[in-house]
N, CA, C and O atoms as a GROMACS GRO file, in nm:
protein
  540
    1UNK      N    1   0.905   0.070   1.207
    1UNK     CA    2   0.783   0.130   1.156
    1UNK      C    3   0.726   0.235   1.250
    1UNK      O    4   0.632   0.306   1.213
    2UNK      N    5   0.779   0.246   1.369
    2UNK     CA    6   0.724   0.336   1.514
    2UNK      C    7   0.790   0.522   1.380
    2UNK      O    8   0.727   0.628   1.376
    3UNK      N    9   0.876   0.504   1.327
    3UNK     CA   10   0.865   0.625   1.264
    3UNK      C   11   0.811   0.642   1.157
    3UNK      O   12   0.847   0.751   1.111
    4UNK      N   13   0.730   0.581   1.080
    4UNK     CA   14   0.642   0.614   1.018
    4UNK      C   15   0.554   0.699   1.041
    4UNK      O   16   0.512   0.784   0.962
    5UNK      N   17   0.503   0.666   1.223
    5UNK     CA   18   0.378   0.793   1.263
    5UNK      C   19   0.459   0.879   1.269
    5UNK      O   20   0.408   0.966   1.199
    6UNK      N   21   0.570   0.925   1.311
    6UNK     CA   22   0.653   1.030   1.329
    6UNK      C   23   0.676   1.108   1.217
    6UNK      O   24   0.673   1.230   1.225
    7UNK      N   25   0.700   1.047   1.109
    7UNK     CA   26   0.741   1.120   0.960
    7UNK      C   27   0.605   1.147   0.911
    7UNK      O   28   0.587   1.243   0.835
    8UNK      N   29   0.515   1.077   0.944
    8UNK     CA   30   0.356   1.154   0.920
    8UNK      C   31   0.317   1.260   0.981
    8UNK      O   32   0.247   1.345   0.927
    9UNK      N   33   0.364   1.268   1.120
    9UNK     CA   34   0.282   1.394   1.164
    9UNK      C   35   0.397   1.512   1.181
    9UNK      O   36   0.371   1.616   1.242
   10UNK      N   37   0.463   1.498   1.151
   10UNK     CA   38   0.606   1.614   1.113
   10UNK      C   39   0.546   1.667   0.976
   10UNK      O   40   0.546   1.789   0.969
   11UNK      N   41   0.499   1.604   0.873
   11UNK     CA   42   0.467   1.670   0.728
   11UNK      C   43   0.258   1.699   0.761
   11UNK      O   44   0.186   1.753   0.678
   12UNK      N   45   0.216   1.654   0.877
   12UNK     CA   46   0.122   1.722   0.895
   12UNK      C   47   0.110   1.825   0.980
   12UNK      O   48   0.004   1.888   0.979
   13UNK      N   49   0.197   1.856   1.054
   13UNK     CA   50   0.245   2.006   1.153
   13UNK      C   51   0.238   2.106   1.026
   13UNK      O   52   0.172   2.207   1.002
   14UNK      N   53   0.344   2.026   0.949
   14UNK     CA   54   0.409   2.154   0.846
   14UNK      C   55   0.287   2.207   0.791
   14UNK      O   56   0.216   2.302   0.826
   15UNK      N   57   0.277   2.116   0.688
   15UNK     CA   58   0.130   2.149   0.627
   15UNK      C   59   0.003   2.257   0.683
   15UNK      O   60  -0.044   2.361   0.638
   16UNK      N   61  -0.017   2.192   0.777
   16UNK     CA   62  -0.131   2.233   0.828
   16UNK      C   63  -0.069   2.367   0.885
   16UNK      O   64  -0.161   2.447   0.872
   17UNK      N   65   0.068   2.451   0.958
   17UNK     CA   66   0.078   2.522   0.998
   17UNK      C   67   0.058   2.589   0.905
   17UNK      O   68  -0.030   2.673   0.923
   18UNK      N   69   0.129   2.586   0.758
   18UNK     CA   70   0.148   2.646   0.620
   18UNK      C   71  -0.033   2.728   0.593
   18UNK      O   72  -0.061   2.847   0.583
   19UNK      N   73  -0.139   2.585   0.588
   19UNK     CA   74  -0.281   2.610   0.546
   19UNK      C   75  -0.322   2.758   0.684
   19UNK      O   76  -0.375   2.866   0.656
   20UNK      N   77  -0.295   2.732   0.771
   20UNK     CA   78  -0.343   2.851   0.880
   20UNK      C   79  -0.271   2.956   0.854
   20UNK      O   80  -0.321   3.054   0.909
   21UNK      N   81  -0.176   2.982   0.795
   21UNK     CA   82  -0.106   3.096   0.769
   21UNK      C   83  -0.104   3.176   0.622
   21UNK      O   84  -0.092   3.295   0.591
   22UNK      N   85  -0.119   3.068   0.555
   22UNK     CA   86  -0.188   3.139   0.434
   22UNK      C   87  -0.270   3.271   0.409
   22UNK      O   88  -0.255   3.357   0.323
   23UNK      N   89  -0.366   3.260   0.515
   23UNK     CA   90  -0.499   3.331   0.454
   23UNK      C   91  -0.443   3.469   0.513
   23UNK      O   92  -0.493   3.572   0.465
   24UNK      N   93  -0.347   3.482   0.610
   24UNK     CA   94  -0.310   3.594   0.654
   24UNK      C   95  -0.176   3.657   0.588
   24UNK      O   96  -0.127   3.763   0.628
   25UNK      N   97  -0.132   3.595   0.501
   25UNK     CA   98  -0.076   3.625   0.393
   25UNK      C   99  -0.131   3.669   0.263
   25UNK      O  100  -0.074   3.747   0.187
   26UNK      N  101  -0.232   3.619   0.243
   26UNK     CA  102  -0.294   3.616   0.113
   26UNK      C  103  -0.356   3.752   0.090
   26UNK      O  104  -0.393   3.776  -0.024
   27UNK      N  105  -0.376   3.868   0.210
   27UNK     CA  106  -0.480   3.959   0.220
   27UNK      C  107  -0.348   4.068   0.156
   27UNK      O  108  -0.374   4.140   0.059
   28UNK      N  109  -0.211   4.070   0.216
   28UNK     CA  110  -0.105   4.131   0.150
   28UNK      C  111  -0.077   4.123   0.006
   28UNK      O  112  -0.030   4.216  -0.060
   29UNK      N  113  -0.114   3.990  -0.044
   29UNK     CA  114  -0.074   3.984  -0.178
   29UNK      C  115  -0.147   4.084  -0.282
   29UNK      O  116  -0.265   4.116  -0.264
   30UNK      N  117  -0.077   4.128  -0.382
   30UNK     CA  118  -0.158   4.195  -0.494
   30UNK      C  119  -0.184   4.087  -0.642
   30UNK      O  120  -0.257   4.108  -0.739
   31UNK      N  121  -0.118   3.998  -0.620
   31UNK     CA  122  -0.151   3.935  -0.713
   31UNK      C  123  -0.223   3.756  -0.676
   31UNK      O  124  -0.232   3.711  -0.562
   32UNK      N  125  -0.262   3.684  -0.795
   32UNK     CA  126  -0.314   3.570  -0.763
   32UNK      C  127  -0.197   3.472  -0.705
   32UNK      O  128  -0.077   3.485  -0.727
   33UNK      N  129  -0.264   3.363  -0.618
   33UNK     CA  130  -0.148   3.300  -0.533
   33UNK      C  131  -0.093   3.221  -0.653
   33UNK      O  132   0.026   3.219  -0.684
   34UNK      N  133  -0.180   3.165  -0.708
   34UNK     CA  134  -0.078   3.046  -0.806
   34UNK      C  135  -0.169   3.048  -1.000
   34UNK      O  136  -0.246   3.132  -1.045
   35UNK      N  137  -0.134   2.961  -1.044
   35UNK     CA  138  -0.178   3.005  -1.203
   35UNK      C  139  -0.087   2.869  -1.266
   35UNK      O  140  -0.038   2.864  -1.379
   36UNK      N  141  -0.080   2.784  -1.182
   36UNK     CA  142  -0.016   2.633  -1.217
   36UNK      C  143  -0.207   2.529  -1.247
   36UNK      O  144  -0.315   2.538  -1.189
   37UNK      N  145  -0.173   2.472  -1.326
   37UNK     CA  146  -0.282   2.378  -1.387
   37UNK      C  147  -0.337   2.305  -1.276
   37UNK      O  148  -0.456   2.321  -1.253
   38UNK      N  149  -0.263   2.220  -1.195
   38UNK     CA  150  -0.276   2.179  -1.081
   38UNK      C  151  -0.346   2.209  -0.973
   38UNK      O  152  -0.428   2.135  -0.918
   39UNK      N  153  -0.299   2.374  -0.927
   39UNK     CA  154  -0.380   2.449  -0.855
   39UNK      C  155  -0.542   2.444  -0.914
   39UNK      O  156  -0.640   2.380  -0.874
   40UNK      N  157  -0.521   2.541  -1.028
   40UNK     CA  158  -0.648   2.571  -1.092
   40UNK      C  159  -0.773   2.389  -1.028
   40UNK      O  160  -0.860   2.368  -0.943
   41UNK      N  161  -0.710   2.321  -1.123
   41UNK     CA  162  -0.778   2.144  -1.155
   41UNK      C  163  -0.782   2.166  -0.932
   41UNK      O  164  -0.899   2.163  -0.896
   42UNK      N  165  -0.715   2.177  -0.849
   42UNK     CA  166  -0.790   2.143  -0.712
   42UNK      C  167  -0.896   2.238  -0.659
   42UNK      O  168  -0.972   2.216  -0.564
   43UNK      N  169  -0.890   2.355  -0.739
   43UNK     CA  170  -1.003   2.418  -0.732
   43UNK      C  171  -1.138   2.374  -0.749
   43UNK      O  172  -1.228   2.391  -0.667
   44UNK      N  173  -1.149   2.307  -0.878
   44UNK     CA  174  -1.258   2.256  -0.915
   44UNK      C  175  -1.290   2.152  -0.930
   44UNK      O  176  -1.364   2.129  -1.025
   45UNK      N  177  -1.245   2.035  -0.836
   45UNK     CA  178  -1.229   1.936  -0.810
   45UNK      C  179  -1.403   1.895  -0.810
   45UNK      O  180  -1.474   1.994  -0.828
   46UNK      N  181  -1.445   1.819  -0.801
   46UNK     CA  182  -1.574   1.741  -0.776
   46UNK      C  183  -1.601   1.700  -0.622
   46UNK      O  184  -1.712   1.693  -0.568
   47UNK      N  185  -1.481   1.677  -0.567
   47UNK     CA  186  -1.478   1.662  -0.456
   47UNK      C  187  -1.381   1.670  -0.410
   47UNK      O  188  -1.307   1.572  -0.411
   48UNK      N  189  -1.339   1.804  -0.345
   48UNK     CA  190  -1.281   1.884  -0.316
   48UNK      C  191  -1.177   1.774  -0.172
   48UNK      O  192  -1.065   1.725  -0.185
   49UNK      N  193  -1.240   1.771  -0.088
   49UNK     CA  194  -1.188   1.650   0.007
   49UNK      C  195  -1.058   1.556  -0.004
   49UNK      O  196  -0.944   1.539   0.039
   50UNK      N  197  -1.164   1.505  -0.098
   50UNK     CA  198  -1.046   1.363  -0.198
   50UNK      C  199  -0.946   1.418  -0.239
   50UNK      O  200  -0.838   1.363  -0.217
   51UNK      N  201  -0.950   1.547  -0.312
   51UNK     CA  202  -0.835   1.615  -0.378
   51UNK      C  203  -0.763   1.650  -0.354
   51UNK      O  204  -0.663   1.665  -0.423
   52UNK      N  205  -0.781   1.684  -0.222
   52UNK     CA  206  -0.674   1.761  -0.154
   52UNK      C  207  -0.574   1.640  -0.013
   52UNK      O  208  -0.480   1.656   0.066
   53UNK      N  209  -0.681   1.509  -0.057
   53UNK     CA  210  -0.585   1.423   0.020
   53UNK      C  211  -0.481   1.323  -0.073
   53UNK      O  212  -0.373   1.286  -0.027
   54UNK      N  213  -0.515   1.295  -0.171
   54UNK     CA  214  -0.435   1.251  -0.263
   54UNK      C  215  -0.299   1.369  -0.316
   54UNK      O  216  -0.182   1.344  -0.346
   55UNK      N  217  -0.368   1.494  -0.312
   55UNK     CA  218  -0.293   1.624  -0.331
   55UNK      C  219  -0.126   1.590  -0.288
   55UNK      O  220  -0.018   1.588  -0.346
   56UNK      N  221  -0.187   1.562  -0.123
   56UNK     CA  222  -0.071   1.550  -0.012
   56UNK      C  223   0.008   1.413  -0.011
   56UNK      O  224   0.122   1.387   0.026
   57UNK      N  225  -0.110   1.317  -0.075
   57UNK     CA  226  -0.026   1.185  -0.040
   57UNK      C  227   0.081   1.175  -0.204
   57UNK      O  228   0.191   1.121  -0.198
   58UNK      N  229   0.049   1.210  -0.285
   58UNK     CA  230   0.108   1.266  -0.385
   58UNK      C  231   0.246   1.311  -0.388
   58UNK      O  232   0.259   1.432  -0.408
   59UNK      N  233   0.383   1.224  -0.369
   59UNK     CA  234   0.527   1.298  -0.343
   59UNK      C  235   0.585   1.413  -0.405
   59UNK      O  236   0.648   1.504  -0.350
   60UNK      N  237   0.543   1.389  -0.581
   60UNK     CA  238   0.597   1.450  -0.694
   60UNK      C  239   0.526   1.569  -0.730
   60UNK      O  240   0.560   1.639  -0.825
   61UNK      N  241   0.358   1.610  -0.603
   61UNK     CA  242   0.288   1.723  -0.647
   61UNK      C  243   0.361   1.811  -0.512
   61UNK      O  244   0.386   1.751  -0.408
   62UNK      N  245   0.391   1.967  -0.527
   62UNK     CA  246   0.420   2.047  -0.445
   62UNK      C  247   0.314   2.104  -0.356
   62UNK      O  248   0.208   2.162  -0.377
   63UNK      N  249   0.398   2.058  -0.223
   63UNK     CA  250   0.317   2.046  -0.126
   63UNK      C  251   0.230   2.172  -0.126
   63UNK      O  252   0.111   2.164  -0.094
   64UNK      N  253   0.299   2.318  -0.169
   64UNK     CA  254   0.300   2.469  -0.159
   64UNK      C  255   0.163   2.475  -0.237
   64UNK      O  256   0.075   2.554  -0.203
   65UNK      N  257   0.146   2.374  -0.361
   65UNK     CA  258   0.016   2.391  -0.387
   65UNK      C  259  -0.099   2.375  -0.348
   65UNK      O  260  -0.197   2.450  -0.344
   66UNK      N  261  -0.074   2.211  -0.299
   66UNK     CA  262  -0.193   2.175  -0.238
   66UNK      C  263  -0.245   2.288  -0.127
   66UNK      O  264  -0.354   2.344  -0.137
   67UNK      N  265  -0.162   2.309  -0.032
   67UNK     CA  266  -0.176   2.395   0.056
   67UNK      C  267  -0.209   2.545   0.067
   67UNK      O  268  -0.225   2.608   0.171
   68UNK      N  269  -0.215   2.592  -0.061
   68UNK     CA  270  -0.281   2.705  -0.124
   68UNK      C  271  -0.439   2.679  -0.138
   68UNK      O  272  -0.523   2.761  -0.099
   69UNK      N  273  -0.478   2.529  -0.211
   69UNK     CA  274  -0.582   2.495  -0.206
   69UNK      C  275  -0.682   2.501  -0.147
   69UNK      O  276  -0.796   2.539  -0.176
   70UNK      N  277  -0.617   2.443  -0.025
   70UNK     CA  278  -0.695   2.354   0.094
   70UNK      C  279  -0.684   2.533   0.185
   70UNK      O  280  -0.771   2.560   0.268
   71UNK      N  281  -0.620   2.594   0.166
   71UNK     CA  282  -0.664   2.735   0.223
   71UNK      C  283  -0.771   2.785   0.213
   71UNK      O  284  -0.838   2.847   0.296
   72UNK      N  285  -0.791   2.755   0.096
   72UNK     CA  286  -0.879   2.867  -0.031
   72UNK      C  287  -0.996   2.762   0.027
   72UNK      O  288  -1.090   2.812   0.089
   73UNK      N  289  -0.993   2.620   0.009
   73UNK     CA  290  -1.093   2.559  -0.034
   73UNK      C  291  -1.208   2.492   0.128
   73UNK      O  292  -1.330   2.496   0.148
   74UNK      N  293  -1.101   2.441   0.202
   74UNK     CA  294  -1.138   2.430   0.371
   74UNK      C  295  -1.098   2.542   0.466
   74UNK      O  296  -0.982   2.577   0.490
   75UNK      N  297  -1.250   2.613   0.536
   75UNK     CA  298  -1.204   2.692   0.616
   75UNK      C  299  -1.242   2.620   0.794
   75UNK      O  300  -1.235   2.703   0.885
   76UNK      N  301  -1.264   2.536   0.816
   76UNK     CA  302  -1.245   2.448   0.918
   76UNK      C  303  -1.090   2.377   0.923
   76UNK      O  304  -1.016   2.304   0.856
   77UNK      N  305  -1.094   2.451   1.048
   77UNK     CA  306  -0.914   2.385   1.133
   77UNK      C  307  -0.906   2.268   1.148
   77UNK      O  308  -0.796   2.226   1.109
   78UNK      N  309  -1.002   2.157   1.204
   78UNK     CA  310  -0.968   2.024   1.202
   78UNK      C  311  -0.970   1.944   1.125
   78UNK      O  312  -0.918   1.834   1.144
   79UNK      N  313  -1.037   1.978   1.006
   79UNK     CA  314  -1.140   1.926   0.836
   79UNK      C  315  -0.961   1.926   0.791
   79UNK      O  316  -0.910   1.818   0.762
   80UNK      N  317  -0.884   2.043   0.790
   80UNK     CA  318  -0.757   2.055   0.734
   80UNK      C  319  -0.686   1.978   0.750
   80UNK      O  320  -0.633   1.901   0.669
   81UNK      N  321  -0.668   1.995   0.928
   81UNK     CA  322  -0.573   1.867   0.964
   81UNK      C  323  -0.587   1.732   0.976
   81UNK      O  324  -0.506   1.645   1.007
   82UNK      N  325  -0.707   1.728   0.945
   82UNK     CA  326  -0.753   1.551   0.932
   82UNK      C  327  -0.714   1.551   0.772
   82UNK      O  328  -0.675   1.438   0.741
   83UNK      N  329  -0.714   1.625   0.681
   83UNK     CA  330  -0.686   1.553   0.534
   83UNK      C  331  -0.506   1.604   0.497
   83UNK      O  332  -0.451   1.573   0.392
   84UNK      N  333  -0.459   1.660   0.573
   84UNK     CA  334  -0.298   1.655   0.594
   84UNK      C  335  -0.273   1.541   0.634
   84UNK      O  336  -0.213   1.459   0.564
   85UNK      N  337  -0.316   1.519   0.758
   85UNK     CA  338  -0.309   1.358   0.815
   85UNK      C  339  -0.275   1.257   0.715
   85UNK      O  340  -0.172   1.208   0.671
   86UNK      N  341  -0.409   1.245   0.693
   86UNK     CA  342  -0.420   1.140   0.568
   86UNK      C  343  -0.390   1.156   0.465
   86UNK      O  344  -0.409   1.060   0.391
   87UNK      N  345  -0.336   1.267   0.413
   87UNK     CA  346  -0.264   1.290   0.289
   87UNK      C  347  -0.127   1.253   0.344
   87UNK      O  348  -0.067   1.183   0.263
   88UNK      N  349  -0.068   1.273   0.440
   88UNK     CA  350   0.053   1.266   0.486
   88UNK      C  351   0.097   1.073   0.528
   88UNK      O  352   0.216   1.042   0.524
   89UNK      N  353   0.022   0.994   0.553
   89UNK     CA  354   0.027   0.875   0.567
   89UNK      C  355   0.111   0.807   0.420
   89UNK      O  356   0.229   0.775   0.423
   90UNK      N  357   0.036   0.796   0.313
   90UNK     CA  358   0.081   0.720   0.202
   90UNK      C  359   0.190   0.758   0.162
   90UNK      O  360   0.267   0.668   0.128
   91UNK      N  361   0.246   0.924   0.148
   91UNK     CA  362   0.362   0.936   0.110
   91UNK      C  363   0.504   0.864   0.269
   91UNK      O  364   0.612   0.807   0.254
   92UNK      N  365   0.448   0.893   0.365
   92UNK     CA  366   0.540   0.866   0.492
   92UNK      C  367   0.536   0.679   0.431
   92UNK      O  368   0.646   0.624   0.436
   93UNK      N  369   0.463   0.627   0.399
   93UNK     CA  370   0.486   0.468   0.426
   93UNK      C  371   0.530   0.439   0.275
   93UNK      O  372   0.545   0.320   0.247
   94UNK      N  373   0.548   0.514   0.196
   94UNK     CA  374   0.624   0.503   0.035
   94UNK      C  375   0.764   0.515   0.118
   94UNK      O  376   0.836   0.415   0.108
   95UNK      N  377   0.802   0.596   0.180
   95UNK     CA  378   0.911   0.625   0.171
   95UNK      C  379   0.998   0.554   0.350
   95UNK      O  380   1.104   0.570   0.410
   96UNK      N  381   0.876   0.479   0.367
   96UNK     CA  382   0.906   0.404   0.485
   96UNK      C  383   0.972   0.295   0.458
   96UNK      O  384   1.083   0.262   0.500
   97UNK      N  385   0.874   0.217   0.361
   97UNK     CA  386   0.881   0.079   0.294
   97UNK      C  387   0.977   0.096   0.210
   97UNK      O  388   1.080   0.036   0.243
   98UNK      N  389   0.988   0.192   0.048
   98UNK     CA  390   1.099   0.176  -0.017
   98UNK      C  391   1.208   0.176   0.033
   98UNK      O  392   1.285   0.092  -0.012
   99UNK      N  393   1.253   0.256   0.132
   99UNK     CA  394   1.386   0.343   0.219
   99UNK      C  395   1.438   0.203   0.272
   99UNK      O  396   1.556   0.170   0.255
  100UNK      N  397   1.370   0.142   0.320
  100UNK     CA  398   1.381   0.012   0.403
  100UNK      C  399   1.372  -0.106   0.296
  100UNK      O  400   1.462  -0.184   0.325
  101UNK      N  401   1.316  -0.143   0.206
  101UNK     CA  402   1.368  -0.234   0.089
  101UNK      C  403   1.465  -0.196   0.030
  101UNK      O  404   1.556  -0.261   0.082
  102UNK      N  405   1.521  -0.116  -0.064
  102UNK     CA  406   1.601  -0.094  -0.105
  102UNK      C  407   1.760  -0.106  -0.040
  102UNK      O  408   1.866  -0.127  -0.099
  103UNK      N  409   1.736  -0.085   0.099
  103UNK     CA  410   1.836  -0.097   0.194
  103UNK      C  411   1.846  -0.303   0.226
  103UNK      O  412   1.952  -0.360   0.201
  104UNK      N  413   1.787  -0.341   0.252
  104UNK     CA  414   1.784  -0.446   0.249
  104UNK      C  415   1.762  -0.550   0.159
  104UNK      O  416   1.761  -0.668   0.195
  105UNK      N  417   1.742  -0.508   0.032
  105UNK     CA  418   1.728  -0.587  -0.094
  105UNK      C  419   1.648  -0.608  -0.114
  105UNK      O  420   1.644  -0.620  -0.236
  106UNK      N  421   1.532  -0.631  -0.063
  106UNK     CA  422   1.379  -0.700  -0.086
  106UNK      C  423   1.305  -0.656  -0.231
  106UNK      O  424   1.224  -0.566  -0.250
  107UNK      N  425   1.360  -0.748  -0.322
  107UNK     CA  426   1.289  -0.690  -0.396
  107UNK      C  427   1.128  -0.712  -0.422
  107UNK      O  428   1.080  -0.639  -0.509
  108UNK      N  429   1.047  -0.794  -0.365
  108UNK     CA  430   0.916  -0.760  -0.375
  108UNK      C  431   0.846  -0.667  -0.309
  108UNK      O  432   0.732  -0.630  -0.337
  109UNK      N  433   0.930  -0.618  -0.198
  109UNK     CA  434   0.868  -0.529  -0.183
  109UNK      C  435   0.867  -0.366  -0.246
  109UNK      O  436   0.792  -0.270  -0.234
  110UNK      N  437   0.979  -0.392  -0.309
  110UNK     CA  438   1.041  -0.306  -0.377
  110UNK      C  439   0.932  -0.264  -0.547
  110UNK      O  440   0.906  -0.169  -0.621
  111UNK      N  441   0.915  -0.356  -0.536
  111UNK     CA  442   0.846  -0.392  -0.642
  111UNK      C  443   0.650  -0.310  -0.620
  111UNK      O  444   0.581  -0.242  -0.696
  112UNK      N  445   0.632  -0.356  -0.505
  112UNK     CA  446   0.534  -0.306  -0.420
  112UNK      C  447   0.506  -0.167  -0.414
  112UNK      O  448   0.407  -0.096  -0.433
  113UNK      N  449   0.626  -0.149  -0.381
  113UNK     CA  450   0.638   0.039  -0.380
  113UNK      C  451   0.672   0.114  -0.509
  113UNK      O  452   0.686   0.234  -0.534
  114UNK      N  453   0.678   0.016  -0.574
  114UNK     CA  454   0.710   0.075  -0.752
  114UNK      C  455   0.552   0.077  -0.802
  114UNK      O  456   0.516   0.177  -0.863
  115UNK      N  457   0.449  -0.037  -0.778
  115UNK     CA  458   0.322  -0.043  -0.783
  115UNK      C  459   0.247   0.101  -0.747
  115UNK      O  460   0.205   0.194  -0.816
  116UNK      N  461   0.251   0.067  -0.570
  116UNK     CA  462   0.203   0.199  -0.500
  116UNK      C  463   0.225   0.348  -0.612
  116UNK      O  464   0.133   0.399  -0.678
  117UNK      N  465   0.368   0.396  -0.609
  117UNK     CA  466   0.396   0.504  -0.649
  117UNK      C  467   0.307   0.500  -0.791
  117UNK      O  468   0.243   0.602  -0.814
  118UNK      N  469   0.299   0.416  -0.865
  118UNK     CA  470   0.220   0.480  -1.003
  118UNK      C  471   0.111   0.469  -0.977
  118UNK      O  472   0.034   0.524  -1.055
  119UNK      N  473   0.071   0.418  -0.896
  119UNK     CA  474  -0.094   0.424  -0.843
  119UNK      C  475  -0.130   0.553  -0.819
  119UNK      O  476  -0.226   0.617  -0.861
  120UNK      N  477  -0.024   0.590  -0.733
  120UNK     CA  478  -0.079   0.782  -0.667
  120UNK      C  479  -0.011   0.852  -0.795
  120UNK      O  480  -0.032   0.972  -0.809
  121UNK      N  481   0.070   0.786  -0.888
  121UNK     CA  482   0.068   0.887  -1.003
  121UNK      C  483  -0.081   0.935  -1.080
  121UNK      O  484  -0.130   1.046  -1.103
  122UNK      N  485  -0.123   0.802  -1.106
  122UNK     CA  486  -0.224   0.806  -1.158
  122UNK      C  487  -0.342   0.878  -1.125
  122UNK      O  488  -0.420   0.925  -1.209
  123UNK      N  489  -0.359   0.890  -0.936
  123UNK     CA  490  -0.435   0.967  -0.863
  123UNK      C  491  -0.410   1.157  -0.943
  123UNK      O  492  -0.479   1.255  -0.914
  124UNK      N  493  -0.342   1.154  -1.001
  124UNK     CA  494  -0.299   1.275  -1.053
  124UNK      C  495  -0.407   1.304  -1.203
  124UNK      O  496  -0.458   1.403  -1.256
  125UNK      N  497  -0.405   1.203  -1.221
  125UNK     CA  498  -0.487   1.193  -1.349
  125UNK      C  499  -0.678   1.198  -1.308
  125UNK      O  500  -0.755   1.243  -1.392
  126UNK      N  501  -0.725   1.150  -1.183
  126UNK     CA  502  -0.819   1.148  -1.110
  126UNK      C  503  -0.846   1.331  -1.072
  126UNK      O  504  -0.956   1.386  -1.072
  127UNK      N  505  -0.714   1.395  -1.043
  127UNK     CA  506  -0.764   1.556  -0.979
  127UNK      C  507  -0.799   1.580  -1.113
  127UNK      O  508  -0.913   1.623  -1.125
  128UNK      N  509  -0.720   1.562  -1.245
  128UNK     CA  510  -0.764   1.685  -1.366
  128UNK      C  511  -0.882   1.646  -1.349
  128UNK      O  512  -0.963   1.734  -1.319
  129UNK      N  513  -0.939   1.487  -1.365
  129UNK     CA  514  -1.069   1.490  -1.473
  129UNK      C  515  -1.194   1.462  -1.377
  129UNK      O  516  -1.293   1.399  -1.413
  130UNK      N  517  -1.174   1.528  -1.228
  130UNK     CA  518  -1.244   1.511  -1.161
  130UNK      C  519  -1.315   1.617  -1.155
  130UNK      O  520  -1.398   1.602  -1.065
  131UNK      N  521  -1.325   1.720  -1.207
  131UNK     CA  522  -1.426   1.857  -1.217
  131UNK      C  523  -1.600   1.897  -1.244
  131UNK      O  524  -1.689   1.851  -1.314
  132UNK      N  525  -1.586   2.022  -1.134
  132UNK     CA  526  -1.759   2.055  -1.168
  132UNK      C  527  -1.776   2.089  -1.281
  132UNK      O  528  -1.698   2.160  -1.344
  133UNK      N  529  -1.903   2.035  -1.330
  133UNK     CA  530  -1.938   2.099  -1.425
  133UNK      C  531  -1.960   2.231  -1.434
  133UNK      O  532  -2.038   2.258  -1.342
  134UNK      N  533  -1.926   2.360  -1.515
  134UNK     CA  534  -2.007   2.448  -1.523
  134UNK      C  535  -2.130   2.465  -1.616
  134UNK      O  536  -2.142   2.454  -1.738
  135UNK      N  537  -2.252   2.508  -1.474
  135UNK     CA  538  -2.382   2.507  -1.496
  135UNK      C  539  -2.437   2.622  -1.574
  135UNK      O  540  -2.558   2.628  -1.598
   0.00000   0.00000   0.00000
């Protein structure tokens, strides 16, 4: 489990290098960065925070989006890398725990991580219908 922190903060380097480099990319672009539903829905999240940490802990959402987001949306350097962090935890211990049951048979835990994963599917269903109202 000593690589668990390891496989967490390897996908929070990335991340977070990705979010700091963005914005100095973004001034080159002529067109909008993204126009995926996803993007749009972390835009207008309700709480922007949450969204962008589930975003990350999220396996099956692209990382490239969230991280467009959290550009756009956090302009504090440590605010970023504290919700990479923690976006980066749940997917590192999905793939800690399954990687390691499956290898060893366990199926309750296996079972566990079949739980987990539709849980943060569902967290997917939490970004759409989590939006500001427009006033």
């Amino acid at each position: 489990m000593d690589w668990l922190c390891l496989k967490s903060d390897s996908g929070t380097l990335g991340n977070y290098s990705v979010t700091s480099l963005l914005p100095l990319l973004e001034k080159r672009r002529q067109q909008p960065p993204s126009t995926s539903r996803l993007y749009r829905d972390l835009l207008k999240v309700r709480h922007p925070r949450l969204g962008l940490v589930l975003g990350y802990a999220i396996p099956f959402v692209p990382s490239m989006v969230v991280n467009l987001a959290a550009s756009r949306l956090i302009s504090s350097g440590p605010t970023r890398f504290t919700l990479c962090f923690l976006g980066s935890l749940p997917t590192a211990a999905l793939y800690a725990l399954g990687g390691d049951a499956s290898l060893r048979g366990d199926g309750i835990r296996l079972i566990t991580v079949g739980v987990i994963a539709v849980l943060l599917l569902g967290a997917v269903r939490f970004i759409h219908h989590d939006h500001v109202d427009p006033a």
